[in-house]
C-alpha positions as CSV (number, residue, x, y, z in Angstrom):
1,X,43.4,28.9,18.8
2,X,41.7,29.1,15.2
3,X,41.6,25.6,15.1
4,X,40.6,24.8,18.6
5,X,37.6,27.0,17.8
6,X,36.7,25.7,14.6
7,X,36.4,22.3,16.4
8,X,34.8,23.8,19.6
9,X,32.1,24.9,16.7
10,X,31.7,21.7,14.7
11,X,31.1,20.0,17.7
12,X,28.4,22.5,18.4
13,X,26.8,22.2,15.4
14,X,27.5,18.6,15.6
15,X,25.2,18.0,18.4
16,X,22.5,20.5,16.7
17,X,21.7,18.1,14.0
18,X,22.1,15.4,16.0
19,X,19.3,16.7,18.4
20,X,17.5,17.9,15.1
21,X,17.7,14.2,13.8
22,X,16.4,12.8,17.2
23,X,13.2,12.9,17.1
24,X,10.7,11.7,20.3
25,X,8.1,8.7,18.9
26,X,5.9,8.3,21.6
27,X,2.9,9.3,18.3
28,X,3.2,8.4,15.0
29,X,0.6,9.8,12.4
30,X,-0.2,7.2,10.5
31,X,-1.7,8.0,7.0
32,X,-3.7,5.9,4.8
33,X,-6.4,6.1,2.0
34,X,-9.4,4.3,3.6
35,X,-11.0,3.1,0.4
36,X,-8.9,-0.2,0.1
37,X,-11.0,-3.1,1.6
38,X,-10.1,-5.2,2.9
39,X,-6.6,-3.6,4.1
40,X,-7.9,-0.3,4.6
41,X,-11.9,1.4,4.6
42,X,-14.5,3.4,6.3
43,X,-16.9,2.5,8.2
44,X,-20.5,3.8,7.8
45,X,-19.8,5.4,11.5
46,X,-16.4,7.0,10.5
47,X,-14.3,4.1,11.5
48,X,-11.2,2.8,10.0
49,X,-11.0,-0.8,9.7
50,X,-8.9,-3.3,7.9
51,X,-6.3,-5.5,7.9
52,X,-3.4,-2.4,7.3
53,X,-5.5,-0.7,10.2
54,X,-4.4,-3.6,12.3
55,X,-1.4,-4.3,11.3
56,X,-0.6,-0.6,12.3
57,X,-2.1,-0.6,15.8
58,X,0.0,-3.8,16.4
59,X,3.7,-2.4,15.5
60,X,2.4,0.9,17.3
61,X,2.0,-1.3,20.3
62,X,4.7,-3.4,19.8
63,X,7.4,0.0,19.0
64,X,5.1,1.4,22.8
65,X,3.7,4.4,20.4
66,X,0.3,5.8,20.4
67,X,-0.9,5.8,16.9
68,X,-3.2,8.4,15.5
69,X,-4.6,7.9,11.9
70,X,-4.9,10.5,9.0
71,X,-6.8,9.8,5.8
72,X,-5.7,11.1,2.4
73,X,-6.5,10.4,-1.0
74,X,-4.1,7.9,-2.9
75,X,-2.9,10.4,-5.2
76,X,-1.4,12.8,-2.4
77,X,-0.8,10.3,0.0
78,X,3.2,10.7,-0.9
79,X,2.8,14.4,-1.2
80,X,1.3,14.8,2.3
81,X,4.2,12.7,3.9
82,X,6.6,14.7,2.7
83,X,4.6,17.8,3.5
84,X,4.7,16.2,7.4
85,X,0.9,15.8,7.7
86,X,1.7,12.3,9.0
87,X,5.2,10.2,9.8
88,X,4.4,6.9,7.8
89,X,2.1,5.6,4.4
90,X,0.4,1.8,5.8
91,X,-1.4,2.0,2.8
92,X,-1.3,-1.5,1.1
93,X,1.8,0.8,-1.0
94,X,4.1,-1.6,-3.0
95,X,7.9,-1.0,-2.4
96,X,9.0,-0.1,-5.9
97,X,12.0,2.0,-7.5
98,X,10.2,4.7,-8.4
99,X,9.0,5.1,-5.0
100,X,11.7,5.1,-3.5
101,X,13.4,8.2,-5.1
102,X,10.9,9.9,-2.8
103,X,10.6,7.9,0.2
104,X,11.6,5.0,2.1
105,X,10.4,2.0,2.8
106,X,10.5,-0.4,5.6
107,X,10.8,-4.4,4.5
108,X,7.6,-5.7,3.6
109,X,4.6,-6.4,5.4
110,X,3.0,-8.6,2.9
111,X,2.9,-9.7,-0.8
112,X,0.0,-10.8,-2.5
113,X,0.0,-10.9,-7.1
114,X,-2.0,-9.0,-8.9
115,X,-6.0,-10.8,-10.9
116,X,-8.1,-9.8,-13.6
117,X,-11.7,-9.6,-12.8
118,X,-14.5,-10.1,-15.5
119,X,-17.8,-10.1,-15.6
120,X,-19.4,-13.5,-15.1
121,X,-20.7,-13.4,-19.3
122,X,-17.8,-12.2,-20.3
123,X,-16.2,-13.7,-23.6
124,X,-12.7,-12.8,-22.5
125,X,-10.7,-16.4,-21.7
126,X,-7.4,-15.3,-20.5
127,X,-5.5,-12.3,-18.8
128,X,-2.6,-12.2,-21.9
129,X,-2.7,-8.8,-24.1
130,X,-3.8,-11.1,-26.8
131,X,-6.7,-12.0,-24.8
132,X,-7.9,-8.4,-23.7
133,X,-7.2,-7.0,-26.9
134,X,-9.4,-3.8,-27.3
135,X,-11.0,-4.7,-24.1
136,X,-11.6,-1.7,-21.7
137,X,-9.8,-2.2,-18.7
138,X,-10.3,0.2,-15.2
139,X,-7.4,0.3,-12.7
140,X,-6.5,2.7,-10.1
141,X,-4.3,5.5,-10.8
142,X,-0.9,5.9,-9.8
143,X,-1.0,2.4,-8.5
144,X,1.1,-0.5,-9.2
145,X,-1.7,-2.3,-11.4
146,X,-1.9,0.6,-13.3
147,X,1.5,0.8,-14.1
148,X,1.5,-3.0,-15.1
149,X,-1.8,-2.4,-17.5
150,X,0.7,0.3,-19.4
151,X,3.6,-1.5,-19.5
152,X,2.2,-5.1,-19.8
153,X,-1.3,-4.9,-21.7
154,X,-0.7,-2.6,-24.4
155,X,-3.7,-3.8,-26.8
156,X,-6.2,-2.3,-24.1
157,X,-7.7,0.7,-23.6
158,X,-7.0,1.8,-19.7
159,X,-8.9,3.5,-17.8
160,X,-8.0,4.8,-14.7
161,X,-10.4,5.8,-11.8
162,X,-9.3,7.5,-8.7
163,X,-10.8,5.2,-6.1
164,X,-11.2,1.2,-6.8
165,X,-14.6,1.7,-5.8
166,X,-15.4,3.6,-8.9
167,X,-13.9,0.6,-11.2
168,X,-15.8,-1.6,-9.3
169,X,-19.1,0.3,-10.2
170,X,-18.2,1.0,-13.6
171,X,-17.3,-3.0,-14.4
172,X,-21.0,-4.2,-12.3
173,X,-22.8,-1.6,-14.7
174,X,-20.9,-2.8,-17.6
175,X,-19.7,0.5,-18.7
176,X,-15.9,-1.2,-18.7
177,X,-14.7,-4.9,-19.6
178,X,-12.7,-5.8,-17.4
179,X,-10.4,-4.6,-14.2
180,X,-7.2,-5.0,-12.4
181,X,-6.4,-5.1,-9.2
182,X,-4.6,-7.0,-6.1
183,X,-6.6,-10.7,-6.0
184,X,-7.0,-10.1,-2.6
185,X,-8.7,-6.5,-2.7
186,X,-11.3,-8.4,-6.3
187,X,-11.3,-11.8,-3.8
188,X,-12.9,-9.8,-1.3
189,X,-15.2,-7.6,-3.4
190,X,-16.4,-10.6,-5.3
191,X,-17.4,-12.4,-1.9
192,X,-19.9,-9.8,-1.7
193,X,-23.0,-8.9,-3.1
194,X,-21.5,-5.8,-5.1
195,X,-19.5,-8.2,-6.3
196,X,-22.1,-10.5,-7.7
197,X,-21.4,-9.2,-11.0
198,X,-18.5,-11.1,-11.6
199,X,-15.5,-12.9,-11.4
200,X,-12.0,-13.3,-11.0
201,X,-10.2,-14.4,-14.9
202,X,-7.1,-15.4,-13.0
203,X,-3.5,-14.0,-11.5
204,X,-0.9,-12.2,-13.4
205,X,3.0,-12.9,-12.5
206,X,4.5,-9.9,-10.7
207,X,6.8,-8.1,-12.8
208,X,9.9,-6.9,-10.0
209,X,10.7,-3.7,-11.2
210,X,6.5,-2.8,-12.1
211,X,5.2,-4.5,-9.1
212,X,8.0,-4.4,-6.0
213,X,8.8,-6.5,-3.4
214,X,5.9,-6.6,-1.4
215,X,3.3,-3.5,0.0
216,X,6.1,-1.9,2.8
217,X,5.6,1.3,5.3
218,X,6.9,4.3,3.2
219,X,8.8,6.6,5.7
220,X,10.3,10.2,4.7
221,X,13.9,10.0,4.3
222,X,15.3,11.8,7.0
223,X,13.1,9.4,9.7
224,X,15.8,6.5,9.5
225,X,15.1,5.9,13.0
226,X,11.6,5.6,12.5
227,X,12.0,2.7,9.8
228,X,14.1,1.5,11.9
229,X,11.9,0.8,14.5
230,X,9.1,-0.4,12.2
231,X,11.3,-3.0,10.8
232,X,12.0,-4.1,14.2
233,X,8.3,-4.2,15.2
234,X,7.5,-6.2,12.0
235,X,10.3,-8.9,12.8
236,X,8.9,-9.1,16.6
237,X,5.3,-9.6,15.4
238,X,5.9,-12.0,12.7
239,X,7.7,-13.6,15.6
240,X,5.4,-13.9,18.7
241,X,2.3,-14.6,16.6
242,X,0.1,-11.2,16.5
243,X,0.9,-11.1,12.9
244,X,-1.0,-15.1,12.1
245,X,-3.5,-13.5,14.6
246,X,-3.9,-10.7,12.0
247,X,-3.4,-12.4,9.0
248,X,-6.4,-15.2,10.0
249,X,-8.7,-12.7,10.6
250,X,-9.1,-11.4,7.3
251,X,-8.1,-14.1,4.5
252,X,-7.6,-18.3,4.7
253,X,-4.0,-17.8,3.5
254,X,-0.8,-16.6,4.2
255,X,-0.6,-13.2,2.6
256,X,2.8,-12.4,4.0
257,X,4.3,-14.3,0.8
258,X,7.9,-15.9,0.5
């Protein structure tokens, strides 16, 4: 009787976590910075825009969800998932190792390689460390880029802003030497007039382990499900089109990457 007992009661608390673990995804919280054009920014009028904006309303209505959208600043954006102030980081976020000792990741959404922007009478001819030696170079913090600057371009003094907007001010003002960033996110600032100032140097090749595989959906650990579902909503709009749809609105190439 002991042991038909014991069983009775794993199977009880069996189907406990099992209800825990189910959750019901008919909203997702979506959280994102909002100061990332052109995958992610605020409107004058309060309204999130971008091509990670869209991406997002597209899986939600591929997955039959109704998204709502939380803003956060890039530094806490891991912290406040884990905190549950939203279910999911579409973010631009890079899938890296580091990253994932927190959180996971669905497969990629895109891929795009990180650019040096000067500006335009600049003496600086290449992106190397010999070429930005002593050069002053502004990144993001806790990014991807900055990590690369650190690891990659140890001859230049870093300095690292919380917002890229703030680079981008500092560089036009010529208060810095340089910046890095995803080409896409300089491509799109030097298209306008803020970005007058200056221009791109040229790419840098991804380093793996520094840059990851792509910018994913970073999902706590214990949402499996959730991920799950993403990954499936990715393959479906890669698939009937949406994503091209998305993907022409905003640049002239294929961002998704090989």
């Amino acid at each position: 009787m002991r042991v038909l007992r014991m069983a009775a009661a794993a199977v009880a608390v069996l189907a406990a976590v099992g209800g825990a673990e189910a959750k019901d995804w008919t909203k997702v919280r979506i959280g994102t910075e909002g100061a990332y054009p052109p995958f992610n920014n605020m409107t004058a009028d309060g309204q999130l825009v971008g091509f990670d904006i869209d991406i997002a309303n597209a899986l939600c209505e591929e997955m039959k969800v109704e998204c709502e959208f939380v803003t956060s600043d890039w530094d806490g954006i891991i912290p406040g998932l884990q905190a549950g102030k939203f279910d999911a980081i579409i973010a631009s976020m890079s899938i890296t190792e580091e990253r994932k000792q927190k959180v996971d990741f669905t497969n990629k959404y895109y891929n795009t390689p990180p650019a040096i922007a000067v500006p335009k009478d600049s003496a600086i001819s290449g992106t190397s460390d010999a070429d930005l030696k002593d050069a002053v170079l502004g990144a993001q913090s806790s990014t991807t880029h900055s990590n690369y600057a650190e690891e990659k371009l140890p001859s230049v003094e870093l300095k690292l802003y919380p917002t890229a907007d703030e680079y981008k001010l500092d560089v036009s003002s010529g208060r810095i030497d340089a910046v890095i960033d995803d080409v896409v996110v300089l491509s799109e600032w030097l298209d306008s007039d803020d970005g007058s100032c200056c221009k791109i140097l040229g790419t840098l090749t991804p380093d793996p382990v520094i840059n990851g595989e792509g910018a994913g959906i970073a999902i706590r650990k214990e949402d499996g499900d959730l991920t799950e579902k993403f990954n499936a909503a990715i393959e479906a709009i890669l698939a009937n089109g949406k994503y091209k749809e998305i993907n022409d609105k905003y640049f002239s190439f294929d961002v998704y990457g090989g």
